[in-house]
SELUM-797321 format. One line per 2 residues: their letters; for each residue x, y, z of N, C-alpha, C, CB. Coordinates in nm, 3 decimals, decimal comma. Glycine has a CB too. Example, Ala and Ser with C-alpha at 12.3 -4.5 7.8 and 13.67 -1.06 7.14 Angstrom:
residues 2
as = 1,319 -0,569 0,780 1,230 -0,450 0,780 1,320 -0,330 0,780 1,131 -0,447 0,905  1,285 -0,225 0,708 1,367 -0,106 0,714 1,290 0,003 0,787 1,408 -0,060 0,572 $
***
This chain:
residues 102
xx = -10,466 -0,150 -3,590 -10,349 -0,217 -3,538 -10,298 -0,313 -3,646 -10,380 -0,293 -3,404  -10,146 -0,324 -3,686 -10,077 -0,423 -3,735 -10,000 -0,507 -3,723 -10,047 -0,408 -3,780 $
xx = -9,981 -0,604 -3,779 -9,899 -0,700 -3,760 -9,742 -0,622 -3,738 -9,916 -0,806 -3,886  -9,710 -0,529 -3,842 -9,604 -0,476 -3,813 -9,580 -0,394 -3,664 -9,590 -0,402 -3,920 $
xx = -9,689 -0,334 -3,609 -9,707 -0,315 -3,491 -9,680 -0,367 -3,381 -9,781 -0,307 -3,486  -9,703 -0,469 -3,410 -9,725 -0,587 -3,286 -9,560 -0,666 -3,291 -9,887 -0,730 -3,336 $
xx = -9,531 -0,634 -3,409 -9,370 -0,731 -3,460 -9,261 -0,556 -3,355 -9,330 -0,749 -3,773  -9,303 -0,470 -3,411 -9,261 -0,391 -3,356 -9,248 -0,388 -3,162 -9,332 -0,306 -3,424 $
xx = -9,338 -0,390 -3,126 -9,421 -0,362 -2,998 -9,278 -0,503 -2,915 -9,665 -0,417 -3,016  -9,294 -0,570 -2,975 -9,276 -0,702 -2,871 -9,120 -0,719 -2,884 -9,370 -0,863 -2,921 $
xx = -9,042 -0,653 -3,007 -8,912 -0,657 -3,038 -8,871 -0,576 -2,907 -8,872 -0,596 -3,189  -8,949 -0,448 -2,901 -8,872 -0,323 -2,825 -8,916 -0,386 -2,650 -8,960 -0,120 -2,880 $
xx = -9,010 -0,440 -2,653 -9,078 -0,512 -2,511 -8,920 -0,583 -2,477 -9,246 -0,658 -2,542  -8,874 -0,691 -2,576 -8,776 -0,807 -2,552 -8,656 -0,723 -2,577 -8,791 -0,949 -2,653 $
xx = -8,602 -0,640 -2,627 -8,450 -0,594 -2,604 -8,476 -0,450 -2,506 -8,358 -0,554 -2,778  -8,574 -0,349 -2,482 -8,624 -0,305 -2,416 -8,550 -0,148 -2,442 -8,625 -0,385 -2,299 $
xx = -8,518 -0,111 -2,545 -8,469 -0,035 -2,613 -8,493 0,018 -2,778 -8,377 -0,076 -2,588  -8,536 0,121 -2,814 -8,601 0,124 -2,962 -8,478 0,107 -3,034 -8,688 0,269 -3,012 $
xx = -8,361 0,173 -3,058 -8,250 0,131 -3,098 -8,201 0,020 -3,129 -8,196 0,159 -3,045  -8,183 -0,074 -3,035 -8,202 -0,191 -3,081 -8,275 -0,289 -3,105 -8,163 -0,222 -3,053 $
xx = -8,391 -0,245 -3,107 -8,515 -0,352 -3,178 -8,529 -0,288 -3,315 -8,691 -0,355 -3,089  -8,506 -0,203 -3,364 -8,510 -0,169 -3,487 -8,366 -0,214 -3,550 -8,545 -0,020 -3,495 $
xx = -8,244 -0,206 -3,528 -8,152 -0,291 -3,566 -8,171 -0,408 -3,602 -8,082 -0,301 -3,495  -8,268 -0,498 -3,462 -8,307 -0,631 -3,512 -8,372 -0,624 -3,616 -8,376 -0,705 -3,432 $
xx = -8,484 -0,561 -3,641 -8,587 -0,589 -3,724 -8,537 -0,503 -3,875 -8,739 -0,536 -3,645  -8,423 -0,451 -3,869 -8,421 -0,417 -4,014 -8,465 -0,276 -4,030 -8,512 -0,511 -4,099 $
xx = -8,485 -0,223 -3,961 -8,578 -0,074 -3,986 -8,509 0,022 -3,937 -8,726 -0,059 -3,914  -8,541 0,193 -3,978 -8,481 0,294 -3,898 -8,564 0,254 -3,814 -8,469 0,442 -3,933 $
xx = -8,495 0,336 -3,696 -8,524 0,424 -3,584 -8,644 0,474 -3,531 -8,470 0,515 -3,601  -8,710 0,548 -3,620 -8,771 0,689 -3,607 -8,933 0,555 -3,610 -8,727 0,856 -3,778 $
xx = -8,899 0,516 -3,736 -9,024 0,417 -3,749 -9,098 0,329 -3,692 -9,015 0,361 -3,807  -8,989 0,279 -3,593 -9,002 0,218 -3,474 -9,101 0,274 -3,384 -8,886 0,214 -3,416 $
xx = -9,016 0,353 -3,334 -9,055 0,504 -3,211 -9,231 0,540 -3,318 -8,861 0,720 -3,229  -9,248 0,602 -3,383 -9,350 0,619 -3,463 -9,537 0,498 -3,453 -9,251 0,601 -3,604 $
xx = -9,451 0,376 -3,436 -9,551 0,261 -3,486 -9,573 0,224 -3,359 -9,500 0,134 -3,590  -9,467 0,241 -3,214 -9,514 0,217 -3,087 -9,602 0,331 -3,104 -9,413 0,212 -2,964 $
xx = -9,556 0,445 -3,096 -9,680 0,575 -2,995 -9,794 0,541 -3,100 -9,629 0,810 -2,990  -9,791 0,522 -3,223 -9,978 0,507 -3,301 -10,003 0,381 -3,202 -10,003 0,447 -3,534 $
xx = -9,962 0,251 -3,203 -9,993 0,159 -3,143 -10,070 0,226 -2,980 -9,856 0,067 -3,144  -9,975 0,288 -2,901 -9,994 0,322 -2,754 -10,181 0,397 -2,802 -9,831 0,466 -2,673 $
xx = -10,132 0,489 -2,885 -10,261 0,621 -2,896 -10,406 0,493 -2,944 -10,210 0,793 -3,085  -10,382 0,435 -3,017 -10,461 0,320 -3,091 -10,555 0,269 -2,919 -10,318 0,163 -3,188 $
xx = -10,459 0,191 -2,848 -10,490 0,109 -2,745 -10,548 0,226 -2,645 -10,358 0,017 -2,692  -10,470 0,360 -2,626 -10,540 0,472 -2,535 -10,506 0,445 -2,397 -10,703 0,476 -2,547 $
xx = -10,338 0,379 -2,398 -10,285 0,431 -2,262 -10,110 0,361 -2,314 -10,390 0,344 -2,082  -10,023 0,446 -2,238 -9,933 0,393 -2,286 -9,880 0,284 -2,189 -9,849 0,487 -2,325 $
xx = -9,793 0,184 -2,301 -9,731 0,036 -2,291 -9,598 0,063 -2,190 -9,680 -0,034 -2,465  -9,508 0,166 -2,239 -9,342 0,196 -2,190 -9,334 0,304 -2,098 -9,236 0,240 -2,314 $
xx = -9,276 0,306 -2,032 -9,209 0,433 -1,954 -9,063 0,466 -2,044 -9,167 0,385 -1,765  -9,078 0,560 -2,088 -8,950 0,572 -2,199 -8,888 0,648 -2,091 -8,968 0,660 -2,372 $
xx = -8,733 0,615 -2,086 -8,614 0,658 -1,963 -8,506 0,671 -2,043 -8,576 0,541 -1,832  -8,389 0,749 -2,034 -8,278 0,796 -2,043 -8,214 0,660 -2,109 -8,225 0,856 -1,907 $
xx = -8,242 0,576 -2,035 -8,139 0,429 -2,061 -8,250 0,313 -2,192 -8,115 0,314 -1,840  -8,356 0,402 -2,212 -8,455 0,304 -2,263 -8,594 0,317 -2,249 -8,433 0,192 -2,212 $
xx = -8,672 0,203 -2,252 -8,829 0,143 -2,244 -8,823 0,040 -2,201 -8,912 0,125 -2,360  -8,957 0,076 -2,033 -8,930 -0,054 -1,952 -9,120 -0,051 -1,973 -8,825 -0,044 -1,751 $
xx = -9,127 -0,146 -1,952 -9,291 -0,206 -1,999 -9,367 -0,155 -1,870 -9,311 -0,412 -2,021  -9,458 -0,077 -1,875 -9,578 -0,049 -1,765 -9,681 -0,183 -1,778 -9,674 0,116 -1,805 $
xx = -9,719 -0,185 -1,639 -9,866 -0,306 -1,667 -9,938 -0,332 -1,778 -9,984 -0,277 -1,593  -9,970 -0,222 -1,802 -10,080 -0,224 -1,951 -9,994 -0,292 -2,101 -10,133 -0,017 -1,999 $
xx = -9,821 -0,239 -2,063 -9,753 -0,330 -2,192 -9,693 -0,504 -2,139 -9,587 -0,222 -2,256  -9,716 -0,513 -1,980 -9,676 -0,653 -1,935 -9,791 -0,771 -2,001 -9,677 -0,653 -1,752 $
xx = -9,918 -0,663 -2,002 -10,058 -0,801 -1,992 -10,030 -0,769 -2,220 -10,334 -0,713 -1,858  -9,985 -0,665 -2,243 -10,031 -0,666 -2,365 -9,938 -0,734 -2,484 -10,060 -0,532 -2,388 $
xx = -9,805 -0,760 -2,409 -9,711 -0,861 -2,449 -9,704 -1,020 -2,497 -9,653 -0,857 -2,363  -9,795 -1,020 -2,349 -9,848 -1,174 -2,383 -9,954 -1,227 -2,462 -9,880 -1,230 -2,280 $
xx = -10,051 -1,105 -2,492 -10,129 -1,088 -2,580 -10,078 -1,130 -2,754 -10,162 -0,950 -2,550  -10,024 -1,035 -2,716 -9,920 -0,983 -2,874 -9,855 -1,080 -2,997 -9,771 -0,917 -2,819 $
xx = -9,746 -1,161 -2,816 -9,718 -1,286 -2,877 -9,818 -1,379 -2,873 -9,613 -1,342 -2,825  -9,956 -1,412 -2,846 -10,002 -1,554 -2,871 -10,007 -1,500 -3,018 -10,154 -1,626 -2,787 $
xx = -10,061 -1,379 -3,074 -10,172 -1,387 -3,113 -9,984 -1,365 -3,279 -10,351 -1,252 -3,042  -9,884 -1,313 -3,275 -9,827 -1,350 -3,379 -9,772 -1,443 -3,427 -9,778 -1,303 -3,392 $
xx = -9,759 -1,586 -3,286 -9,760 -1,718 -3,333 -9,907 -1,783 -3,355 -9,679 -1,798 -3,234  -10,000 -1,729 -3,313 -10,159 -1,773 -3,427 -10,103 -1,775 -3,576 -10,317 -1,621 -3,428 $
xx = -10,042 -1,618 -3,608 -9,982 -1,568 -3,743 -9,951 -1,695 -3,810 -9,844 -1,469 -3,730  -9,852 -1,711 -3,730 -9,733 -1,790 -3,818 -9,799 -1,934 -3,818 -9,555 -1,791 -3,739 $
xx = -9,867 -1,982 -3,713 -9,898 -2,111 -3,748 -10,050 -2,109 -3,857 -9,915 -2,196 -3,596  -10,085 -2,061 -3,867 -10,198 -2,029 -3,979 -10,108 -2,000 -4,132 -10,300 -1,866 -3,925 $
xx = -10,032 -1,925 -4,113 -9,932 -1,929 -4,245 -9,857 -2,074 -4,264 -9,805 -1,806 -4,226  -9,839 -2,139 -4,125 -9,745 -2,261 -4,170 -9,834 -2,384 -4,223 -9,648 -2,316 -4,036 $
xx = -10,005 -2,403 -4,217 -10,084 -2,450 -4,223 -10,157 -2,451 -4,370 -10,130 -2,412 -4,127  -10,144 -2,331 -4,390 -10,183 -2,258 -4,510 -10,043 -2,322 -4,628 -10,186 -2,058 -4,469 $
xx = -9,940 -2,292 -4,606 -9,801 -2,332 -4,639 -9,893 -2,516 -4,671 -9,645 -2,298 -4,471  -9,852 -2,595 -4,597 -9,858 -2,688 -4,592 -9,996 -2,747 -4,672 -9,832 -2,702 -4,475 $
xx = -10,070 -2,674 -4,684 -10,198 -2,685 -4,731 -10,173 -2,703 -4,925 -10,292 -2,530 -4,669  -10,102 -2,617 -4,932 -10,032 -2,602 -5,073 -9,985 -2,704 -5,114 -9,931 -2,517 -5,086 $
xx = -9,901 -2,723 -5,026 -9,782 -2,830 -5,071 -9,837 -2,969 -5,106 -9,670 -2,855 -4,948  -9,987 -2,990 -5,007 -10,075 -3,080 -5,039 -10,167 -3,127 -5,180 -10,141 -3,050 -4,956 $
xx = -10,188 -2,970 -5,189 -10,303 -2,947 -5,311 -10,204 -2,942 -5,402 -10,412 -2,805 -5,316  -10,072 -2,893 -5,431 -9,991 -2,926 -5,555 -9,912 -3,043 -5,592 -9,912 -2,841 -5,565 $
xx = -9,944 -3,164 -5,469 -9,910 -3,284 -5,510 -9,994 -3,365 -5,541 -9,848 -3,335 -5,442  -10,137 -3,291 -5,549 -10,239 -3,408 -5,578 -10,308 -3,339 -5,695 -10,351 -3,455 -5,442 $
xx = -10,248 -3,219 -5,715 -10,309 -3,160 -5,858 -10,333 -3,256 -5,966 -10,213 -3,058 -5,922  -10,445 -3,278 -6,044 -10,408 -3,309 -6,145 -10,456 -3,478 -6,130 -10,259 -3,260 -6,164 $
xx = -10,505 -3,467 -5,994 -10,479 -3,651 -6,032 -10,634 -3,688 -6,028 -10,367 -3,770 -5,881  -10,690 -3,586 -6,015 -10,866 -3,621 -6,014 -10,913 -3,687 -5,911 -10,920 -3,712 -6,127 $
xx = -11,027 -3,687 -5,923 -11,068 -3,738 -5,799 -11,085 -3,918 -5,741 -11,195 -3,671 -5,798  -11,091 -3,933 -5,650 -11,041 -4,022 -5,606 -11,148 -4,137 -5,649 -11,007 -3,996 -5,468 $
xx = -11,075 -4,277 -5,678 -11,127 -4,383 -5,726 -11,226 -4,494 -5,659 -11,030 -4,431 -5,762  -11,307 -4,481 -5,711 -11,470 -4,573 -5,632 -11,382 -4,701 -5,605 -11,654 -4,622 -5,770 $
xx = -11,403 -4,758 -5,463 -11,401 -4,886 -5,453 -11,523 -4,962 -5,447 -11,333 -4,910 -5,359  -11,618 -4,914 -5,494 -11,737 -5,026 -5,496 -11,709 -5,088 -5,607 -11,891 -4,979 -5,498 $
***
């Protein structure tokens, strides 16, 4: 399973249509449609009821949504942490280590 998966999975969950969650996200079509069913086959039941008008989320994609999203804002706040972590260590580069007050 990937991150792109899961970026995938939760786009098409929230506009509820592959068409336009791949619009959002920048991507064909096909790739979309592609990275859900490995995702579905991966997990071993499927997430959507795919219909004429779309993809409406079955139980197994309601509980796996909320999943999805904690776990790609974990992502981002570990990247924003990591981020910030930098910004720390390249303002104190250089300055050695810190001075004895005894």
């Amino acid at each position: 399973m990937s991150l792109s998966q899961l970026h995938y999975f939760v786009a098409v969950a929230e506009d509820g249509h592959v068409g336009r969650a791949a619009q959002r996200l920048y991507v064909a079509q096909p790739a979309v449609s592609r990275q859900i069913r490995a995702l579905e086959d991966e997990i071993g039941t499927p997430l959507f009821a795919r219909t004429p008008r779309g993809m409406t989320l079955l139980p197994p994609g309601r509980v796996f949504l909320d999943r999805a999203r904690e776990i790609l804002a974990a992502v981002e706040d570990a990247a924003q942490a990591a981020r910030a972590a930098g910004v720390v260590s390249r303002s104190t580069a250089g300055a050695g280590p810190p001075k004895s007050t005894e």
